[in-house]
C-alpha positions in Angstrom: 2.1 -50.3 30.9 -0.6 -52.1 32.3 -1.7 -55.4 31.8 -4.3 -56.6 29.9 -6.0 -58.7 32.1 -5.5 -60.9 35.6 -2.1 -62.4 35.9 -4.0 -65.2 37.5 -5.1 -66.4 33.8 -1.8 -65.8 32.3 0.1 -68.7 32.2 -2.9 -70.8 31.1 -3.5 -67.9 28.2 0.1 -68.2 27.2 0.1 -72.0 27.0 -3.7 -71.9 25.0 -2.4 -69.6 22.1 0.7 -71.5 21.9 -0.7 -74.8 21.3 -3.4 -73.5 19.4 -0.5 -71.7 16.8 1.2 -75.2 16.5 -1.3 -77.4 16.2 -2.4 -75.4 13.0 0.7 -75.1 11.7 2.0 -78.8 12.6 -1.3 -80.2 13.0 -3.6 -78.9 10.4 -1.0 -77.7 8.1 -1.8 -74.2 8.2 0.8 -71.2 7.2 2.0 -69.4 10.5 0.5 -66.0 8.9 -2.1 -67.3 7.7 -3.7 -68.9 10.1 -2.6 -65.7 12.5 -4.5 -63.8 10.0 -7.5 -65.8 10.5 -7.3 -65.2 14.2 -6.9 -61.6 13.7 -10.4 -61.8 11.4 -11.7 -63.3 14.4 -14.7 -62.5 17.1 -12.1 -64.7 19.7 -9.2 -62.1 18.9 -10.9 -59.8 21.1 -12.1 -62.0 23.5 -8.4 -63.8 24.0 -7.1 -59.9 24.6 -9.2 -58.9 27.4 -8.8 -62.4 28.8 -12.1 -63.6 29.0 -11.6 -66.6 31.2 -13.7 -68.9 28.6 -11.1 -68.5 25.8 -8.0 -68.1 28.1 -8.6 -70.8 30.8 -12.1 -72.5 29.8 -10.9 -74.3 26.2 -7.4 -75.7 24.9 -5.3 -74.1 21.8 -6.9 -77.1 19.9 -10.4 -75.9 20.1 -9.6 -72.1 19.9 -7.5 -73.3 16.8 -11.2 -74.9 15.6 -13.1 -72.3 16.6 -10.8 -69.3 14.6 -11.1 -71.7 11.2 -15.4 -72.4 11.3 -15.6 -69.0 12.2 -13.6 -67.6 9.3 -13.9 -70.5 6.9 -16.8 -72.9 8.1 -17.2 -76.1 9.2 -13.8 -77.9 9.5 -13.1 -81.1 9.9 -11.4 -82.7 13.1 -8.6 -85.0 13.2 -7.8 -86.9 15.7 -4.8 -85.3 18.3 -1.8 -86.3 19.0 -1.2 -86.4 23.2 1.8 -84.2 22.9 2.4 -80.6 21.7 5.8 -79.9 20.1 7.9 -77.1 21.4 8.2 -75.5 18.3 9.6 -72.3 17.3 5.6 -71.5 16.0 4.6 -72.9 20.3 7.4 -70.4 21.7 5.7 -67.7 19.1 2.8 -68.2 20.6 3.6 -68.5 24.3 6.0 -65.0 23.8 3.5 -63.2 21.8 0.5 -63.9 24.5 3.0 -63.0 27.3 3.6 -59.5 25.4 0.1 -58.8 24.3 -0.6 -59.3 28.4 2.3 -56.9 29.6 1.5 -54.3 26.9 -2.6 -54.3 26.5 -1.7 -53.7 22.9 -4.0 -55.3 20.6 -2.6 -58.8 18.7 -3.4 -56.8 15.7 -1.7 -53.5 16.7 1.6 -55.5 17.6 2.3 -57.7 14.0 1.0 -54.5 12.0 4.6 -53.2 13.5 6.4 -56.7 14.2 5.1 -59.5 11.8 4.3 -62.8 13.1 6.9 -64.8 11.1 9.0 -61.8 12.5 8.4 -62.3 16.1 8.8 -66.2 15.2 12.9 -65.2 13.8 13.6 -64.3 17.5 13.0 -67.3 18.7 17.2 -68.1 18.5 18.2 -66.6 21.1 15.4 -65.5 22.6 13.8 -68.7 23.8 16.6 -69.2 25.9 16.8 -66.1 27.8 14.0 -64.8 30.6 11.2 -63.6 28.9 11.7 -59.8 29.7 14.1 -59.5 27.1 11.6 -60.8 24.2 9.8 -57.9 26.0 12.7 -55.2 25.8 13.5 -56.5 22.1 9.5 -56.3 21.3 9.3 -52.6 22.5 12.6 -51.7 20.9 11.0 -53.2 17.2 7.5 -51.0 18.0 9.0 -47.6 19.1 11.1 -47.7 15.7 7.7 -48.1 13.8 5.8 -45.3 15.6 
């Protein structure tokens, strides 16, 4: 498969949609699909997929996670941030999910209408303990069952 974009932008890419999935589940108190649903919905969906550098490396998850809610909702208000991110099973979602959508060029959209998000979240015991590639070689095993 090929990648969707650079590799040079995807370790930034993986650490922006993981904060921004914790922060509005943690921070603004969003449900996981929800708020995914939202970002689906979104213009920055798109955007975040072909790794356009000013959503992947050019703003934090915090302001992504902004930008998804005025676009979908309005006008949100801010709250002041906390200086650390957790490492949450909804951050390791995030950061595995953005690595997959990168080493597949499937769509965000395409991947949790076969794997849903709270879904991809379950395998995060074991799978945040093992390299990566295996999230991968579990993720393709879960889509080829679905197609």
């Amino acid at each position: 498969m090929t990648p969707a974009y650079d590799i040079l932008y995807l370790e930034n890419a993986r650490s922006v949609m993981a904060t921004m999935l914790d922060f509005a589940v943690y921070e603004l108190k969003y449900d996981l699909t929800a708020f995914f649903d939202m970002f689906l919905k979104s213009d920055i969906v798109q955007r975040f997929e072909r790794g356009e550098s000013g959503i992947v490396a050019g703003k934090s998850g915090i302001e992504l996670a902004y930008e998804v809610i005025e676009e979908i909702k309005g006008a949100v208000e801010r709250i002041p941030v906390k200086s650390v991110m957790n490492r949450s099973e909804e951050y390791w979602t995030g950061w595995a999910l953005a690595y997959y959508q990168w080493e597949t060029g499937y769509s965000f959209s395409y991947i949790v209408e076969r794997v849903p998000i709270k879904e991809i979240k379950a395998l995060y015991s074991p799978y945040h303990e093992m390299d990566i590639l295996q999230f991968v070689d579990k993720m393709n095993e879960f889509l080829s069952r679905t197609e």
